[in-house]
N, C-alpha and C positions, 0 to 999 in steps of 0.2 A: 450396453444400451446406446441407443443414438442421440446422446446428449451431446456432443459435442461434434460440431461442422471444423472437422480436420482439413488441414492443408493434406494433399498427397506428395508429405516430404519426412523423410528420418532421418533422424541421425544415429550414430555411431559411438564418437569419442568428444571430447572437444576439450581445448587448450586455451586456458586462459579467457579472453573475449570470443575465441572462435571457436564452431562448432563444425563438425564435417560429416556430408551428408553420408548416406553407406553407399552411394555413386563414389565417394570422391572427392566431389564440391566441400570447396571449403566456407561458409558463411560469416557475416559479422557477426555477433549476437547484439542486438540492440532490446531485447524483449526481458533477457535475465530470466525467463522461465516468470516472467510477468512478477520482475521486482525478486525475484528468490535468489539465485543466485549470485550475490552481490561480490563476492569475492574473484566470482569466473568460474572454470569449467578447470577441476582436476588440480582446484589447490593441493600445491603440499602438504602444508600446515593440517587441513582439513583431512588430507588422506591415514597422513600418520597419525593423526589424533585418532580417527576411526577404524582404523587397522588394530591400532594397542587394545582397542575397548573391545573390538569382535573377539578379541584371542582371551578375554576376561568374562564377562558378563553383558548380555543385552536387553534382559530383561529379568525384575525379581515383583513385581505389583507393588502399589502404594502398603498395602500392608507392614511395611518393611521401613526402615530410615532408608533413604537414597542418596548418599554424602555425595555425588556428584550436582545430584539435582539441587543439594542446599549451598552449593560452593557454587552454582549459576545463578541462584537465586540472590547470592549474596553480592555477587560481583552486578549485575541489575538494580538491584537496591542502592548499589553505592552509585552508581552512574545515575541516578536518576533520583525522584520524590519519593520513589516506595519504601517501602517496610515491609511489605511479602509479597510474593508471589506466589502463582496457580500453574502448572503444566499442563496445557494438553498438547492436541497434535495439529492444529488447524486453524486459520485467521477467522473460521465463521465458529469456533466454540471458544477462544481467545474473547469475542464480541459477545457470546453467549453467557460466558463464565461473569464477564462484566454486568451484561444486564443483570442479572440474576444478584452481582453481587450488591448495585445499588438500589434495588427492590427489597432487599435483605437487610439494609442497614437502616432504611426506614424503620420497617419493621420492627428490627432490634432498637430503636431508637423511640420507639412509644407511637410508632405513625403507622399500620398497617394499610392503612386506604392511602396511604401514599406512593402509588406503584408505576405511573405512567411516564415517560420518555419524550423529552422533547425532541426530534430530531429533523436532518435537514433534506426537503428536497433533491433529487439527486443524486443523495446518497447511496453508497453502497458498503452495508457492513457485514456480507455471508451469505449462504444458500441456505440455512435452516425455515425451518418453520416461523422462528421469531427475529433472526436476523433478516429476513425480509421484509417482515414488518416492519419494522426499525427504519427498513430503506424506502420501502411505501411504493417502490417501481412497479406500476403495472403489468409490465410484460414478464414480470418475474415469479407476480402473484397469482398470476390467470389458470385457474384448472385447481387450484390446492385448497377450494373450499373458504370454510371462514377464516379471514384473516386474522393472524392470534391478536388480541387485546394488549392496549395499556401504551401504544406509539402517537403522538400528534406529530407530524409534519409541518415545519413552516417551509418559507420561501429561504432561499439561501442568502443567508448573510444579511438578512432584517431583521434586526436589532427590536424593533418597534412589536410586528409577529411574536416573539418571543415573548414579551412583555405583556402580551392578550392572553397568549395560552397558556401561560404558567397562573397555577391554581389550585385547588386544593388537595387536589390526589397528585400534581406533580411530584414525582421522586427523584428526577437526574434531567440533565441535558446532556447530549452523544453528539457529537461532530468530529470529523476529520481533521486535522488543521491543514492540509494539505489534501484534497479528495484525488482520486486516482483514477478509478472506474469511471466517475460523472465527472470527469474531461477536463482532469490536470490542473482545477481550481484553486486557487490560492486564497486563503481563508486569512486577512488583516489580522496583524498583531492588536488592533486597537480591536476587535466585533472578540476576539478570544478573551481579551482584558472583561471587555463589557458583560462577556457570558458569566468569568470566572466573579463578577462582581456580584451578579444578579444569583448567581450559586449560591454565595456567603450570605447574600440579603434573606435567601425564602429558604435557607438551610437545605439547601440540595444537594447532589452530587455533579462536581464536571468530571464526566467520561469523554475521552480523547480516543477513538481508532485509528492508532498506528500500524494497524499491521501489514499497510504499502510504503509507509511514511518514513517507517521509523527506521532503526539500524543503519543510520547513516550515508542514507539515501539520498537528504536532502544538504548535508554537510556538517552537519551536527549528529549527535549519536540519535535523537529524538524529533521530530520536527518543531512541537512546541515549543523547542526550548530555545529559538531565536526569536519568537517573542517574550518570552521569561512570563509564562505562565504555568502555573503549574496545577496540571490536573488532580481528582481524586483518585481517580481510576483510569489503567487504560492497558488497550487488547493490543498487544504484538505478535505477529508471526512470519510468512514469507521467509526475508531475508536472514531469521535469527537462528536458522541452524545451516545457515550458507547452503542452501539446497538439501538440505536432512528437510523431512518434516516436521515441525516442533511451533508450538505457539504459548503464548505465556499472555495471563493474566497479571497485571500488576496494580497496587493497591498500597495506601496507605492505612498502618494499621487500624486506625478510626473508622475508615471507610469500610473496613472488612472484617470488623466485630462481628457480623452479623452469619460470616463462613465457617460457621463452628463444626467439628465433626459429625461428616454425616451429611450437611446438608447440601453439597458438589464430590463429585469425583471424576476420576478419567483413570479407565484401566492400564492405557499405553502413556498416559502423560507423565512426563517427568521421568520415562525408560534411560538405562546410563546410557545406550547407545546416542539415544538425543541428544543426552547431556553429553555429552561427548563433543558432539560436532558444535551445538551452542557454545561451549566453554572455548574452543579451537576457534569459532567463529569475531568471539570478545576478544581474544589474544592477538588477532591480526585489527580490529577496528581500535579496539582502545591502544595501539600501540601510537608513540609520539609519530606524527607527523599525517597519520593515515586522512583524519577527519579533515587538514589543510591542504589535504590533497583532490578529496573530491569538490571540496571549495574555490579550491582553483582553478580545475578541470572540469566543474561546471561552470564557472563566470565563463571561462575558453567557449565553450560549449554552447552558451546564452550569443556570445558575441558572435559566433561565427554561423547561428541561426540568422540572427541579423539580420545578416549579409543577404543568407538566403532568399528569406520573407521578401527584402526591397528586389532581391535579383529575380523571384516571379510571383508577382503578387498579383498574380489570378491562380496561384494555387494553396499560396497560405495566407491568412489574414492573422493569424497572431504567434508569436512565442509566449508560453502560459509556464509556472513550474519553478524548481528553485533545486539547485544542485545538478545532480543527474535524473531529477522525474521533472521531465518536459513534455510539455502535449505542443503537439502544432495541430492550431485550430484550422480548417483544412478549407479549402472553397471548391475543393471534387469531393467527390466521396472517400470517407477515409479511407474506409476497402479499396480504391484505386490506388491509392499514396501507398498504403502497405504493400500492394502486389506491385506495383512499377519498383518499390525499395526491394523486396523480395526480386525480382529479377534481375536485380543488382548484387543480388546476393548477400544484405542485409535483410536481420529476420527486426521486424518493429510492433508493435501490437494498438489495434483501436481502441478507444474510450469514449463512453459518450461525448454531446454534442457536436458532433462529429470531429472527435482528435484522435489523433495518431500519437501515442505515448513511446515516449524516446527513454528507455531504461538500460546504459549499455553498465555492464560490473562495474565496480566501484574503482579495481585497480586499471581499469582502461588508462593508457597511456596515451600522450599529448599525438602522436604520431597516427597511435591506431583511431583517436579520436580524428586526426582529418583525412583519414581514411575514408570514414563513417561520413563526414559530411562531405566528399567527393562523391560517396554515390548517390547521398542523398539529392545535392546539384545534378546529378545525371537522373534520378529521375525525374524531379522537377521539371526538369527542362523537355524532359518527351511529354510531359504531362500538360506542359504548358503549351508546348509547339499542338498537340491534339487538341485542347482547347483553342486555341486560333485558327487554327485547319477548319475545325467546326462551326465555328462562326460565320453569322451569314453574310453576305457580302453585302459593302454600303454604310451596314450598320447602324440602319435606320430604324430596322423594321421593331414593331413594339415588342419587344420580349424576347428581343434578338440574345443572344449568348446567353440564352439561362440553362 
């Protein structure tokens, strides 16, 4: 189907941060396969991990124990608030598995009319039917009929909104703490405190979607957990089988009383082959030194945007982000920034309000990182030089350089 407006570019193989087109061209990867590939292209760790499991078992269905799947599950639990988790395969049934599960504990909790979802503007948690919901985007809902039931939308990051809409069928609140898609927002330690407070007050559940956030994206293994909040629930996926597909539900046992047999499944969730590349995936993030690594190699990163922004600021107007997920808030079009960077032979990916999301792997090195912003200054600078070319002469006229 023609769901998807493709670049006409492939690739081949790729090593580490770089991928090589089947020309030749060799690319940066700034995109990570949009946050998935955080380890890079053709870890070893990852290869051997999934070599030994192809030669064993890749699939038996949930009907069965899964001892890989409960040894991922357990090593998640310990990194984190949970007490079980959920496998499937995907960031928008990750979200899915969530809603469902805070809709459920109401329920099980003596509140069935309490089903509805506070969520934010902007957002984006999936392509389902109810993950769109959830996200409220118009241009995503248009053509699919009635929109499913039970989502309020406020404004982002209005404390006050949420305070209106929360009522007597509310059952949870869903936010990002870092949003990805709706343009590299950075969601206050203090508005996460103020949700998780107003959660404990009217007995709700906070649901947190990390599934661009998390896996140590932001330089922490989770992104909440630099503000020391901690959710009831929350949906991971992308990054957590290092480029496998694999997504997990995670959950406090309180919160997921209410998942009792029977009432969720996923036929390929929690396959050993996933769990494989998942467990291979935790072996390289939770090893000492990795998480201070992207913490370093994004402050690098932060600072030598910087530089950028004041070196052409008629083409960015903000550095936005924290770790290695950076938007640059863009003053061309971001589709321009992408393809002037793409000409450079760094691959970078848009986000709304017009950002350019900057996602290079995690193990990106200090060298290949000023690689990445060499070319980013080289495009910049054609981008900038074409904005001044265009400009009218004088610079008087009303409406002159828009």
């Amino acid at each position: 189907m023609s769901t998807f407006a493709r670049v006409p570019l492939a690739f081949e193989r790729g090593e580490g941060v770089w991928l090589v087109a089947t020309n030749g061209d060799r690319y940066l990867d700034f995109t990570s396969g949009v946050a998935v590939n955080a380890l890079g292209h053709a870890h070893p760790h990852l290869i051997a991990a999934l070599t030994a499991q192809a030669q064993k078992l890749w699939h038996v269905s949930n009907l069965f124990e899964i001892p890989e799947a409960e040894r991922v599950a357990r090593r998640l639990c310990d990194a984190s608030f949970a007490d079980v988790a959920f496998f499937c395969n995907s960031g928008a049934e990750a979200a899915e598995c969530a809603i469902k599960t805070a809709r459920k504990y109401q329920a099980a909790s003596g509140h069935p009319e309490r089903y509805r979802i506070i969520t934010f503007e902007g957002a984006f948690h999936g392509r389902t039917l109810a993950t769109l919901a959830a996200g409220g985007q118009k241009k995503y809902l248009d053509g699919f009929g009635p929109v499913v039931e039970g989502f309020d939308q406020v404004p982002f990051a209005d404390l006050e909104a949420v305070k209106r809409t929360i009522g007597e069928a509310t059952a949870a609140i869903m936010i990002e703490p870092l949003m990805g898609e709706g343009g590299v927002r950075v969601v206050a330690p203090s508005f996460l405190k103020a949700l998780r407070q107003l959660c404990d007050e009217h007995g709700l559940l906070l649901v947190f979607d990390e599934v661009q956030s998390g896996m140590g994206r932001t330089g922490e293994l989770f992104a909440h957990q630099r503000a020391g909040v901690v959710p009831d629930v929350m949906a991971l996926a992308k990054a957590l089988g290092g480029g496998f597909p694999v997504g997990a539900c995670l959950a406090t046992r309180e919160a997921a009383k209410g998942m009792t047999a029977g009432t969720h499944g996923s036929t390929f969730g929690g396959n050993p082959l996933a769990m494989s590349a998942a467990d291979a995936t935790l072996d390289v993030m939770l090893a000492p030194g990795f998480l201070d690594h992207v913490k370093h190699i994004g402050l690098l990163f932060k600072q030598r945007l910087a530089e950028i922004k004041d070196r052409y600021p008629s083409v960015i107007a903000e550095v936005r982000g924290e770790g290695l997920l950076i938007g640059l808030k863009a003053l061309v079009p971001a589709g321009a920034l992408v393809d002037a960077l793409r000409a450079e032979h760094m691959l970078t990916v848009a986000a709304g309000d017009n950002v350019v999301r900057l996602l290079p792997p995690l193990i990106i090195s200090e060298p290949e990182l000023a690689e990445g912003v060499a070319r980013l200054d080289r495009a910049c600078a054609r981008l900038s030089e074409a904005a001044t070319s265009a400009a009218p002469a004088g610079g008087g006229g009303k409406g002159g350089g828009g």
